[in-house]
MARZA-262630 format. One record per residue (C-alpha): residue number from 1; x, y, z negated. Coordinates in Angstrom, 3 decimals. Layout:
    n        px        py        pz
  NUM         X         Y         Z
...
//
This chain:
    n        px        py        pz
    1    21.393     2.279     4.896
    2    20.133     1.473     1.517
    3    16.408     2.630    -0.124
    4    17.315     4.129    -2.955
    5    14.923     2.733    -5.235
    6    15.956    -0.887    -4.009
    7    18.033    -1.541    -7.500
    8    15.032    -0.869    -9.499
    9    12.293    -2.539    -7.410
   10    14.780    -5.619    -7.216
   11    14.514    -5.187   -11.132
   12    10.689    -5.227   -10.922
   13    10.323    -8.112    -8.713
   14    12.378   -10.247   -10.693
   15    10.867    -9.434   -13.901
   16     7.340   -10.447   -11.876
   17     8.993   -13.416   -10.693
   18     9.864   -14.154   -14.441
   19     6.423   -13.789   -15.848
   20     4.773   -15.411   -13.344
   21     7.146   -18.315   -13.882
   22     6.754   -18.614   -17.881
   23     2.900   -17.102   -18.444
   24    -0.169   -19.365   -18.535
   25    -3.057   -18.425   -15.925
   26    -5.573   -16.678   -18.513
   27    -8.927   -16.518   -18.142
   28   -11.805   -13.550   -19.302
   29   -15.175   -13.900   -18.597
   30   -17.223   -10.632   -18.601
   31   -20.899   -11.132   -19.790
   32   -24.408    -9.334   -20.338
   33   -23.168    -6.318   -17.368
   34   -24.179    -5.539   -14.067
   35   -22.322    -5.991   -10.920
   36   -21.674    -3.420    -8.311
   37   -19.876    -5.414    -5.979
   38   -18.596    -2.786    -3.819
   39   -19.343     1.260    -4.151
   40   -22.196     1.410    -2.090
   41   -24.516    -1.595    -3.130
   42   -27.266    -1.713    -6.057
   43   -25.426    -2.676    -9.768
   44   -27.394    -6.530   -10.509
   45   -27.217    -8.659   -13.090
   46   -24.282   -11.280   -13.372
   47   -21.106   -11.818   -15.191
   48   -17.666   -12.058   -13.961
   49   -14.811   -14.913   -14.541
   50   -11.265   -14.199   -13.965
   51    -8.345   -16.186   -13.663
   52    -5.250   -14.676   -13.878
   53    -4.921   -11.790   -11.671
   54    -8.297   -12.492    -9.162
   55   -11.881   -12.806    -9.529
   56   -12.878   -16.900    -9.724
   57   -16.866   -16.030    -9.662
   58   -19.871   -13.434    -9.852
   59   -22.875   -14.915   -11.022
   60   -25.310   -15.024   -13.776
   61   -25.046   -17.678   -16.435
   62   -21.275   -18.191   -15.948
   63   -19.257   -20.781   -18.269
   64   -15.962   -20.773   -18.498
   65   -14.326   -23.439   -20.735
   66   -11.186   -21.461   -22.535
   67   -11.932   -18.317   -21.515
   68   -12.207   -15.048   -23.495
   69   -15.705   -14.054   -23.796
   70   -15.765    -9.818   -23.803
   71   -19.692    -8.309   -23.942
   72   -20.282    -6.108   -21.113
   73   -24.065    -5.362   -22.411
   74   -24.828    -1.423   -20.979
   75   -22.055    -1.312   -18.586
   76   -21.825    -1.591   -14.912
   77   -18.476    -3.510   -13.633
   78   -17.483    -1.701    -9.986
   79   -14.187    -1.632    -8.545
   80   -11.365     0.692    -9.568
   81   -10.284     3.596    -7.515
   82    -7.490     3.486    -4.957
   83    -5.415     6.519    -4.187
   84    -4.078     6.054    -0.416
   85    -1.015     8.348    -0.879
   86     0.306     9.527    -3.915
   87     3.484    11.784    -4.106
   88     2.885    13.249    -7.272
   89     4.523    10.278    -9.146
   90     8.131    11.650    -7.683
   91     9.911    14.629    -8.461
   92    11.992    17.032    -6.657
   93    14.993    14.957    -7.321
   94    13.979    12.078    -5.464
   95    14.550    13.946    -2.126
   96    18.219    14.973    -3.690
   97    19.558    11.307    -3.960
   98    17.680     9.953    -7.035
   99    14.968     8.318    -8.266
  100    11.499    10.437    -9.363
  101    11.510    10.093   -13.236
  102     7.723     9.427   -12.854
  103     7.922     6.783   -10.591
  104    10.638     4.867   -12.636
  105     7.931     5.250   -15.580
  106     5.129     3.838   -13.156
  107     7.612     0.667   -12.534
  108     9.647    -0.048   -15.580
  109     7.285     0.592   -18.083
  110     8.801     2.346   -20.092
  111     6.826     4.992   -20.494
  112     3.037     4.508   -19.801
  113     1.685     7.946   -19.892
  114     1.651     8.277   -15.909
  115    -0.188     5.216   -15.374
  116    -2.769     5.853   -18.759
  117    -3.567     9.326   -16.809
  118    -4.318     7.284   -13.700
  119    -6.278     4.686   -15.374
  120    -8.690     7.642   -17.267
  121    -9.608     8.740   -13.921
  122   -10.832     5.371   -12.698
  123    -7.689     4.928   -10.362
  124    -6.423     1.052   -10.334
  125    -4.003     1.179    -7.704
  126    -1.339     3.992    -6.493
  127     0.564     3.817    -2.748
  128     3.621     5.730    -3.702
  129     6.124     6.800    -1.252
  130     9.355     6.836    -1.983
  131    11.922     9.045    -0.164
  132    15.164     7.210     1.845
  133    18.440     8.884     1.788
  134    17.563     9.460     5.657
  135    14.537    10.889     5.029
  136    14.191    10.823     9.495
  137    14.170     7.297     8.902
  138    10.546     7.043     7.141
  139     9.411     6.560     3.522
  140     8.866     3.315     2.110
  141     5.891     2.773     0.408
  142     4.884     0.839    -2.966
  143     1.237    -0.285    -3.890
  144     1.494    -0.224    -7.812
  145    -1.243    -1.208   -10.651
  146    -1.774     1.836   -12.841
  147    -2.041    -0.401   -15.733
  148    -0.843     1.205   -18.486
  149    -0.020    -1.810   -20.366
  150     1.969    -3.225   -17.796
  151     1.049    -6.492   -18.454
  152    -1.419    -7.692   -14.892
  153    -1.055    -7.034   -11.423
  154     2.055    -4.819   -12.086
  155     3.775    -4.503    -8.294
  156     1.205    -5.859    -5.594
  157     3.595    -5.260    -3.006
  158     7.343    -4.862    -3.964
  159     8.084    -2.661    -0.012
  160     4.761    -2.398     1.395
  161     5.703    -0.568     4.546
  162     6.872     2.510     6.212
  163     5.403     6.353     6.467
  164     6.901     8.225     9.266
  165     5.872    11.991    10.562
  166     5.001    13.097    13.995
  167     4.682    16.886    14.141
  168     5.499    19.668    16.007
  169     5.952    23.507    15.037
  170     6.369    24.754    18.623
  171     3.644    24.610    21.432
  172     4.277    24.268    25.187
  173     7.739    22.077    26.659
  174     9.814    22.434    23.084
  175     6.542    21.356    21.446
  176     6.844    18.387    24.017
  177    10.526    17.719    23.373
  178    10.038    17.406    19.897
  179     7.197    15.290    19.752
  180     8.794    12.476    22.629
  181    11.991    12.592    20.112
  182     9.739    11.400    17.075
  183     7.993     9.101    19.033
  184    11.303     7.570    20.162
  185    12.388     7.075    16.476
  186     9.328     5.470    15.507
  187     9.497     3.203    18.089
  188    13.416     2.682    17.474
  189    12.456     1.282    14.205
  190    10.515    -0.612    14.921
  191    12.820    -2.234    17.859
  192    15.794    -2.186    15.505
  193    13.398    -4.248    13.525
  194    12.498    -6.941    16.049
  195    16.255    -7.166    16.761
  196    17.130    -7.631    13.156
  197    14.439   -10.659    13.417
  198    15.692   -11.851    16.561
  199    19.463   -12.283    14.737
  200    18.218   -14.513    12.055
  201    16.490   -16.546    14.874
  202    19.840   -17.121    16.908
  203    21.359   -18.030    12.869
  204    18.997   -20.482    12.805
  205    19.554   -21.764    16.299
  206    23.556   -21.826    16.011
  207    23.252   -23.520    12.315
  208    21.257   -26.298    14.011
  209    24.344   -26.211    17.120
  210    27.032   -26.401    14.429
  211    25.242   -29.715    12.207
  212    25.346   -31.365    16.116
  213    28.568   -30.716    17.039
  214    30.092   -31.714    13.851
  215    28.098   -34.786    13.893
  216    29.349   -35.906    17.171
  217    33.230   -34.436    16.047
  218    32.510   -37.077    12.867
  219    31.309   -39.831    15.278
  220    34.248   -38.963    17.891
  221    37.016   -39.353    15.125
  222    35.269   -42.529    14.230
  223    36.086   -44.369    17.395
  224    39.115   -42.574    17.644
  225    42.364   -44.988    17.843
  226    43.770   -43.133    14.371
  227    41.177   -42.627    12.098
  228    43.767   -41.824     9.606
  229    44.425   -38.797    10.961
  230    41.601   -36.648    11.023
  231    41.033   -33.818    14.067
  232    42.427   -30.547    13.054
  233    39.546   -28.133    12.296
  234    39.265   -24.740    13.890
  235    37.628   -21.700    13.598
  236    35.058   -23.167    15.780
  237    34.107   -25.634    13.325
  238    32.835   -23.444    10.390
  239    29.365   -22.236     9.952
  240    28.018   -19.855    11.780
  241    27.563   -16.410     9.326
  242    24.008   -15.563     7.943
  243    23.330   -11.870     9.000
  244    22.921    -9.605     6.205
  245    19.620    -9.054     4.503
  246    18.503    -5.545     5.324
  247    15.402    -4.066     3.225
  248    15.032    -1.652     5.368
  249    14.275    -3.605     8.460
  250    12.257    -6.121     6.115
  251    10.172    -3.803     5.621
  252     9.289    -2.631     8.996
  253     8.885    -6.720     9.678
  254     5.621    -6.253     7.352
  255     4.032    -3.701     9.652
  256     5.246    -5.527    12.767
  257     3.837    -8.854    10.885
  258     0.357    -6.900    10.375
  259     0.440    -7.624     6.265
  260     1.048    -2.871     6.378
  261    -0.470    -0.818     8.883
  262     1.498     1.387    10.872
  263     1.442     5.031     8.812
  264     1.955     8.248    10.788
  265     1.069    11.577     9.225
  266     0.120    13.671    12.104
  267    -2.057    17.075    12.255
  268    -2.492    18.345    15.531
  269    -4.542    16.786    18.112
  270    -1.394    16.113    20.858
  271     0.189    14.700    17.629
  272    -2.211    12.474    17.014
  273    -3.055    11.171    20.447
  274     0.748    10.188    20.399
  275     0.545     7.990    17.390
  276    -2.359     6.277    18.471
  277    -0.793     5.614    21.855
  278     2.107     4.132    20.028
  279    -0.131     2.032    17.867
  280    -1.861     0.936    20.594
  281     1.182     0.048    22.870
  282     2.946    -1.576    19.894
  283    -0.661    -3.613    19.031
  284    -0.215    -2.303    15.554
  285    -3.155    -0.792    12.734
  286    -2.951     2.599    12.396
  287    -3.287     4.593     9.358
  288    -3.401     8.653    10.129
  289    -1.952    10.539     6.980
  290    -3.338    14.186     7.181
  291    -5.112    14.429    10.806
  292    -6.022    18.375    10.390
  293    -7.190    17.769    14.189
  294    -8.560    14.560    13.636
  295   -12.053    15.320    14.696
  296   -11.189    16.136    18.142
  297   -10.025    13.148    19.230
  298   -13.181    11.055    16.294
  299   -13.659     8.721    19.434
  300   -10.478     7.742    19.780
  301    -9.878     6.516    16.213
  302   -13.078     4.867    16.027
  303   -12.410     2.494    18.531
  304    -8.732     2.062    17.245
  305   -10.388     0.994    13.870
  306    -8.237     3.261    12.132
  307    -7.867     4.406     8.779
  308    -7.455     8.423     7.976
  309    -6.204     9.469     4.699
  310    -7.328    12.879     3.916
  311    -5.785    15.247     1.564
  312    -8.466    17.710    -0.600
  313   -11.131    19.485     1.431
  314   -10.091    22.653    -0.109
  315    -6.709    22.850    -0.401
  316    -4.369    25.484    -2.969
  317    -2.040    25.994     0.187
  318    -2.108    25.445     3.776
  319     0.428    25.511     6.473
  320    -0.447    28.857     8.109
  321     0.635    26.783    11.369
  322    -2.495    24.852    10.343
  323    -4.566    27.217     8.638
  324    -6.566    28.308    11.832
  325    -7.629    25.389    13.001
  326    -8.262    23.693     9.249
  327   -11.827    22.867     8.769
  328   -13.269    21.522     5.086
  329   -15.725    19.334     6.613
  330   -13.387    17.222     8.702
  331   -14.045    13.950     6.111
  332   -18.085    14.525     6.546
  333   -17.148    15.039    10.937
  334   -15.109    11.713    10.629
  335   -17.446    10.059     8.782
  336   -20.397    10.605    11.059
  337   -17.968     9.484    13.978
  338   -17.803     5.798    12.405
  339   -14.395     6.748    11.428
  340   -12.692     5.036     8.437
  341   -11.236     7.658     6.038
  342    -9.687     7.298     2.620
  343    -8.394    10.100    -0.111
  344    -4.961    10.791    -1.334
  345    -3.313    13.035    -3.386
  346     0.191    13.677    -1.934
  347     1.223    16.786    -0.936
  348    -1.786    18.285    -2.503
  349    -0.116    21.320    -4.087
  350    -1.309    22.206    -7.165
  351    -3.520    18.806    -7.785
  352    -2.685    16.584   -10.775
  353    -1.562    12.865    -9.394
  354    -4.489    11.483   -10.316
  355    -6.302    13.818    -8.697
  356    -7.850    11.575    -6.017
  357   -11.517    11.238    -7.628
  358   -11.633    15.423    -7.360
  359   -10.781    15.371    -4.015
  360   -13.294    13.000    -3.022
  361   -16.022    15.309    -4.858
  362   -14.473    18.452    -3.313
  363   -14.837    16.669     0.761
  364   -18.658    15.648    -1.080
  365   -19.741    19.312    -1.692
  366   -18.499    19.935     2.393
  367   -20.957    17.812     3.265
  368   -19.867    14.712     2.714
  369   -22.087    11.725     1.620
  370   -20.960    11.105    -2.311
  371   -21.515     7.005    -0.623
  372   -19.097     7.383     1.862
  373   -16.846     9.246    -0.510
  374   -16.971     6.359    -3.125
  375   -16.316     3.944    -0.544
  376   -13.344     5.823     0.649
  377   -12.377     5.696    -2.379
  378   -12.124     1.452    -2.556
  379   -12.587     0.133     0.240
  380   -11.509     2.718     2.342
  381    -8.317     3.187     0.640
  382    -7.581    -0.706    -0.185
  383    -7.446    -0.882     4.197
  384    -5.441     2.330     4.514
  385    -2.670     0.679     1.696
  386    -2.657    -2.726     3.852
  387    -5.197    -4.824     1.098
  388    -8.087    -4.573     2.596
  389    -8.960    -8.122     1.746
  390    -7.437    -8.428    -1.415
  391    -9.103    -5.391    -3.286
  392   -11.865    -2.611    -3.205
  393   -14.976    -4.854    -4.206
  394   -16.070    -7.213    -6.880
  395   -15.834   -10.406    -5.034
  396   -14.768   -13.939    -5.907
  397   -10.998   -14.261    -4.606
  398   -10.032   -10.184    -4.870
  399    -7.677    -8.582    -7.141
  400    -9.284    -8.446   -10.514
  401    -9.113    -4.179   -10.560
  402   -12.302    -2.852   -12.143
  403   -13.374     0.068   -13.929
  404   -16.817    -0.614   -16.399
  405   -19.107     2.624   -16.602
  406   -22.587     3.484   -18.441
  407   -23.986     3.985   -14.971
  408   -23.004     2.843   -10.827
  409   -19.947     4.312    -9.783
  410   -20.343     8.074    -9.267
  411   -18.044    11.355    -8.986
  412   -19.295    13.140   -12.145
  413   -15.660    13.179   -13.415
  414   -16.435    11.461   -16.308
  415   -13.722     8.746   -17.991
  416   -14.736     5.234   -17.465
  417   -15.070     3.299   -20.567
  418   -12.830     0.424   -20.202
  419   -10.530    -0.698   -17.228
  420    -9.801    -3.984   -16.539
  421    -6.399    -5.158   -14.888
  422    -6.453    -8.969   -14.322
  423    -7.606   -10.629   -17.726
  424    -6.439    -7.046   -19.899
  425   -10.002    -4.796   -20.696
  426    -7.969    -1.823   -21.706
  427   -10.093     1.485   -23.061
  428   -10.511     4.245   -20.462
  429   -11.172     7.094   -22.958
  430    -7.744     6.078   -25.143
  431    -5.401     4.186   -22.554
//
């Protein structure tokens, strides 16, 4: 089975390799600004040196030798926005056999309008899913920069891992059925995965075989009585075959390899009781895409640590399967159960794709703290995409993804004034 964006990300990860190869670390050291270091803390006084792609230090009275100085006098530097889930970079056709023209725009470049949209709304990073030619299979995910220059941090993670679907539209034994058969194909994957593992393992093991046995053939035919006449060689003899390189199963190797959590959109409670019991037996993180029913079983995820991605609070269309027991407070019940939760804006009919800031404000006026929205919004999200330590705060050693405002990070809806993306201060009004 191929992905059928694997030609183009293979395109993007060697033009990454490339650049990384040829282009000098770069520094930029922000000055006169205060820090919000993550969405819910105080802004303070300091200034900000990057190298390359990550923050080097927060501090006041920073020197950098060689660095560009840029005045951040007025402005407060917080972290960029992270949207969990974001569909609305693909197009119809990608679920017909090719590739979203938006999402080839958000990788190649060539066109920057999707990601200057993103950046205008505060959003640094994107989790796009992209749709298999099996779509029963999963969808492989992509965390992507929204830079609209193209030129930092432009594919974090080149397959980041897999979304599958556990849902049922029929109650009582068929409901059952259904749900066991998903299950099983989750869990297939991931054995087909550990299998796939386990046959470059045995490679490795009959390479090292094959070296020994031709060393003692070589010192055999050495004391042999004819060395002039060399053993014949057999089949036997040549090297053992390298299994093929499957992207497929590589990319269920992250999840398995904890560096992606395990992502299951799920709505009803049975539903999602299953894919925490699969989480659980496979010792995996879980991150719960949708989880209409996800307050009934608040407990449960709290203790499993995991992440829920929640779609807006007030949605254009609902399911009418769903519509009865859909309830616009579910981020504020979460929340209050200790509960991670993030936003995203796929499947969110009728929602722009950068649409994630909104629905944060909309789960805010259901009662949601505009705190626990903001850090849903970084923090939250940077766990739910499998970075939790790499972005989501303005700390020495994290992704250098930042958005500069007039004022602390807020959900006012207006335009940041500049983004930054690595050692790039692009213009958030005019990106």
């Amino acid at each position: 089975m191929r992905i059928l964006l694997l030609p183009l990300l293979l395109l993007v990860f060697v033009r990454g390799m490339a650049s990384a190869q040829s282009a000098p670390e770069q520094r930029l050291l922000l000055v006169g600004g205060q820090v919000q270091t993550s969405a819910d803390s105080a802004p303070r006084k300091a200034d900000v040196l990057i190298v390359g792609e990550r923050i080097e230090a927060v501090g006041e009275g920073l020197k950098a030798e060689g660095a560009t100085l840029w005045d951040a006098t007025g402005l407060v530097i917080s972290p960029a926005f992270v949207d969990a889930a974001n569909l609305g970079l693909l197009d119809d056709s990608a679920f017909r056999g090719g590739a979203g023209d938006m999402a080839a725009d958000m990788f190649e470049g060539h066109d920057s309008l999707p990601r200057e949209r993103l950046a205008r709304a505060g959003i640094g990073l994107v989790y796009v899913d992209i749709a298999l030619q099996d779509a029963s299979r999963g969808l492989v995910g992509c965390v992507a920069s929204t830079d609209p220059k193209g030129a930092n941090v432009t594919v974090l993670e080149r397959l980041a891992g897999l979304s599958f679907a556990i849902g049922t539209r029929a109650q009582g034994i068929a409901g059952r059925m259904g749900r066991s058969g998903e299950v099983a194909a989750v869990g297939e994957a991931l054995s087909a995965a550990r299998r796939y593992r386990t046959s470059f393992e045995k490679h490795t093991k009959d390479v090292e075989k094959h070296a020994k046995d031709m060393k003692e053939a070589e010192a055999k035919q050495a004391k042999a009585d004819k060395p002039d006449k060399p053993e014949k060689t057999d089949k036997k003899s040549l090297p053992p075959q390298k299994p093929r390189i499957e992207e497929l199963h590589e990319t269920v190797l992250r999840t398995l390899d904890h560096k992606a959590p395990l992502r299951i959109e799920a709505h009803w409670r049975e539903d999602i009781e299953a894919a925490l019991e699969l989480a659980t037996k496979q010792g995996l993180r879980l991150v719960l895409l949708g989880g209409g029913e996800a307050d009934e079983v608040a407990d449960k995820l709290a203790t499993a640590k995991a992440v829920v991605v929640l779609g807006p609070a007030q949605p254009l269309w609902v399911s009418p399967l769903l519509a009865p027991r859909r309830r616009n407070d579910l981020a504020a019940k979460l929340d209050a159960a200790g509960v991670r939760i993030a936003f995203m804006s796929a499947g969110a009919r009728g929602y722009r794709s950068d649409s994630a800031p909104l629905i944060a404000a909309l789960h805010v006026a259901e009662g949601l703290s505009e705190a626990a929205a903001l850090r849903a919004l970084t923090l939250g999200a940077a766990e739910a995409i499998g970075l939790g330590g790499r972005c989501g705060s303005v700390e020495p050693g994290r992704l250098a993804l930042l958005q500069l405002r007039t004022s602390k990070l807020s959900l006012d809806g207006a335009a940041p004034q500049k983004m930054v993306f690595g050692t790039s201060v692009i213009d958030g009004k005019k990106s």
